[in-house]
LUMDODO-32812 format. One line per field, with one value per residue (C-alpha): x, y, z. Coordinates in steps of 0.25 Angstrom, whole numbers. Layout:
N
u	c(X, ...) $
v	c(Y, ...) $
w	c(Z, ...) $
END
This chain:
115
u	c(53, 45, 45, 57, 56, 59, 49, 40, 42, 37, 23, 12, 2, -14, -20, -19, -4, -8, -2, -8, 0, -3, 0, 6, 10, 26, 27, 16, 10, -2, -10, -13, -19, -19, -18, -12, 1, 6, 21, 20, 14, 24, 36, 31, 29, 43, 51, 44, 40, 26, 15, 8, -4, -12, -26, -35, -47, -41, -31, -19, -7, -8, 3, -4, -5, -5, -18, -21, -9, -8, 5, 11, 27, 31, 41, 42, 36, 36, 29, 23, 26, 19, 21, 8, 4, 14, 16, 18, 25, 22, 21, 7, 5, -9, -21, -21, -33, -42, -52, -44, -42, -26, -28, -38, -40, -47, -60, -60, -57, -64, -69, -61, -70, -82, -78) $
v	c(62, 53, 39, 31, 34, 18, 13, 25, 19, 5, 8, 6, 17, 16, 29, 37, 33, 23, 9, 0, -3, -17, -17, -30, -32, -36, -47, -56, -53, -47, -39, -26, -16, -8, 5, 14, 22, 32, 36, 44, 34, 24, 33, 37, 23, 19, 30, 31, 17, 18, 14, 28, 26, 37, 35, 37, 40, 52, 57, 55, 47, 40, 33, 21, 23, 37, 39, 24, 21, 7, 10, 2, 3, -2, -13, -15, -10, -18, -17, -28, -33, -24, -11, -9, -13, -11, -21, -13, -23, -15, -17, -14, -6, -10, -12, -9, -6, 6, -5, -8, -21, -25, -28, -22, -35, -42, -40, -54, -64, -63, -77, -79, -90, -82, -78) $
w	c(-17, -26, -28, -33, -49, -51, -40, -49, -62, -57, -51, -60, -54, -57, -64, -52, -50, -38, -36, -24, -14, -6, 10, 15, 29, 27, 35, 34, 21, 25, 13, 22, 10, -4, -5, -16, -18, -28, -30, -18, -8, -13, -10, 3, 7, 0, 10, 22, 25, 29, 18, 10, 0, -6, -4, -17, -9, 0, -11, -2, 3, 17, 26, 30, 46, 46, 51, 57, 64, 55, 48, 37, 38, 24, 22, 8, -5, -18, -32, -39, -54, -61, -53, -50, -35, -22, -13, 3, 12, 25, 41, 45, 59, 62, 52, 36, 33, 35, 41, 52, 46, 45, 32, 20, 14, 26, 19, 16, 5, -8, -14, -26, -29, -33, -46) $
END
């Protein structure tokens, strides 16, 4: 089945059909990771529960956890105001990110004062 046509008709997709898709732990707020979904991926993650991207690089959809064992159960999924970015409320099982790192954004603060 595909994706809901009224959730379809909301989504404003990149030129390769792609929305990004932001990871946040449910319960405390916690800004895991971005990743991309399609139609597909979305719908996936819509019905089964567990949070699907499609990877640009490999040319394919993955489940996160599949593989690594850190799963992300999905709570809620919302789109912002312009339909262009979704918003993943999930439950993290483990680390999010391919570092081993629980979150991708651990890199650091950037200093917005060096403009």
């Amino acid at each position: 089945m595909p994706l809901d046509p009224t959730i379809a008709a909301r989504l404003k997709r990149d030129v390769h059909g792609l929305v990004p898709a932001i990871a946040q732990q449910y319960d405390t707020g916690e800004v895991l990771m971005m990743a991309w979904m399609d139609d597909e991926a979305l719908h996936r993650t819509l019905t089964t529960g567990r949070a699907t991207y499609w990877s640009r690089s490999r040319g394919e959809y993955w489940v996160k956890g599949d593989t690594s064992g850190h799963v992300q159960h999905v709570k809620s999924v919302a789109l912002d105001c312009d339909g262009d970015t979704l918003l993943v409320k999930v439950d993290q099982v483990g680390v999010a990110c391919h570092t081993g790192d629980r979150t991708c954004f651990d890199a650091g603060a950037l200093d917005a004062g060096a403009a």
